[in-house]
C-alpha positions, -999 to +999 in steps of 0.1 A: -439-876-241-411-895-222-412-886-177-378-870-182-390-845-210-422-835-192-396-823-159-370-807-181-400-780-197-417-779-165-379-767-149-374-745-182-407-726-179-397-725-139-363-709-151-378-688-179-408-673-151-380-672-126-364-646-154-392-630-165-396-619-122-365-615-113-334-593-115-307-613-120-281-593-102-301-584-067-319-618-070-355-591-061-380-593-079-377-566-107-406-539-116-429-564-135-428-591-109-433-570-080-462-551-095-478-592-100-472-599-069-480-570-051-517-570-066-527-598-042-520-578-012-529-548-019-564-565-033-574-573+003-555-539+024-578-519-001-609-538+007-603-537+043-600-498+045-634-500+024-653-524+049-635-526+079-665-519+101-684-550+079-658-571+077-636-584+107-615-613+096-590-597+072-557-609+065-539-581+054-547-549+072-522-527+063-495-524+037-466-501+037-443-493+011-409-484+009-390-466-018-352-464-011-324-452-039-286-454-034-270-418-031-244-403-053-246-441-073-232-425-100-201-418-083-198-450-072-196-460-113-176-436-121-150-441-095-142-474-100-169-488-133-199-507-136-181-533-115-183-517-085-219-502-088-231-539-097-216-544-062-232-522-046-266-539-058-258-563-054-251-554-010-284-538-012-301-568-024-289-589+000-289-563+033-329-562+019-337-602+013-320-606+049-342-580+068-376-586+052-403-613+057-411-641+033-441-626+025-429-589+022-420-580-014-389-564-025-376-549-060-350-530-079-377-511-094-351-496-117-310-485-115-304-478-085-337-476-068-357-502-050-393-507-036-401-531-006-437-536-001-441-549+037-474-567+042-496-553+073-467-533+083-477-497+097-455-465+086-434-470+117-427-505+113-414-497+076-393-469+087-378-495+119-374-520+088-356-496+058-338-478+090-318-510+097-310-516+062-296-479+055-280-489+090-264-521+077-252-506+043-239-475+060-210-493+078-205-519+051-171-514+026-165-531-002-130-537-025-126-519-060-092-528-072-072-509-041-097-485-031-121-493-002-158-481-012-184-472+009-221-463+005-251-449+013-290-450+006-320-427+012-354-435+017-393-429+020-418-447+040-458-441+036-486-472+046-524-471+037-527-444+062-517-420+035-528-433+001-554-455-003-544-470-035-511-486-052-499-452-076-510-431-040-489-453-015-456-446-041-464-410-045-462-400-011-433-427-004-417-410-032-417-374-019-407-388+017-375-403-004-374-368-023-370-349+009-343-376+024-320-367-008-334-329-004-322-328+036-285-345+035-290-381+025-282-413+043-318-413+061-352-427+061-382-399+060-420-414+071-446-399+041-468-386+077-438-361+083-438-343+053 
């Protein structure tokens, strides 16, 4: 098989994995390719709650995750069409990619929620992180035809503190996000709160 065929499937499985990973509009990862990617880290922050006293030299110490969800999102549709909510993922998604790490994960886990998982990052350094997004998309307006939009976004915070596994860590980011909608909106609530 001729050099130039050989790159061209080697870029077309990059594209197709790339797909397969990714959401197109929010350029995250969606659900499947954060759950893949997630794994490895939270192989080695479960393992080091298990033997931290054997073991000193971990990498990953901590994990925190981050469960955030775009309020009243459905008025934003129906204000102005799908146009303008794809715009408002499409702030998140960048406002997100901007304020996390390289290493940190970040997804629209579905509509208009997403999921950051911030590698050895304690419950307060989440909140500090997810505060300055809800910050940055709080004061940001964005054009639908002659209207001027805003937006806000909720959150939860929990680390390893709180769960010690992956379905654990969501739960209680989960109900930390729950009571943010529950107690007005537009705020970031830490899991060790509730």
């Amino acid at each position: 098989m001729p050099k130039n065929n050989i790159q061209k499937l080697k870029e077309e499985i990059k594209r197709l994995k790339e797909s397969a990973y990714k959401d197109e509009l929010t350029k995250l990862y969606n659900r499947h390719g954060f759950k893949e990617e997630a794994k490895k880290f939270l192989k080695e922050a479960t393992a080091f709650q298990k033997y931290s006293k054997r073991r000193e030299r971990f990498l990953v110490k901590n994990f925190a995750l981050a469960v955030l969800d775009i309020d009243n999102f459905k008025r934003i549709n129906d204000t102005c069409g799908h146009q303008a909510g794809d715009e408002a993922l499409k702030i998140m998604g960048k406002f997100i990619l901007a304020r996390i790490r390289d290493i940190d994960i970040a997804a629209r886990w579905g509509g208009e929620e997403f999921i950051l998982a911030l590698i050895g990052a304690n419950e307060d350094d989440a909140y500090n992180i997810v505060d300055d997004i809800r910050e940055k998309v709080a004061e940001t307006k964005f054009k639908c035809g002659k209207k001027t939009l805003k937006f806000t976004v909720s959150g939860g915070v929990a680390d390893f503190v709180q769960a010690k596994d992956f379905e654990g860590l969501f739960k209680k980011s989960d109900e930390a996000l729950y009571k943010a909608k529950q107690t007005g909106k537009n705020k970031i609530v830490k899991a060790s709160e509730l």
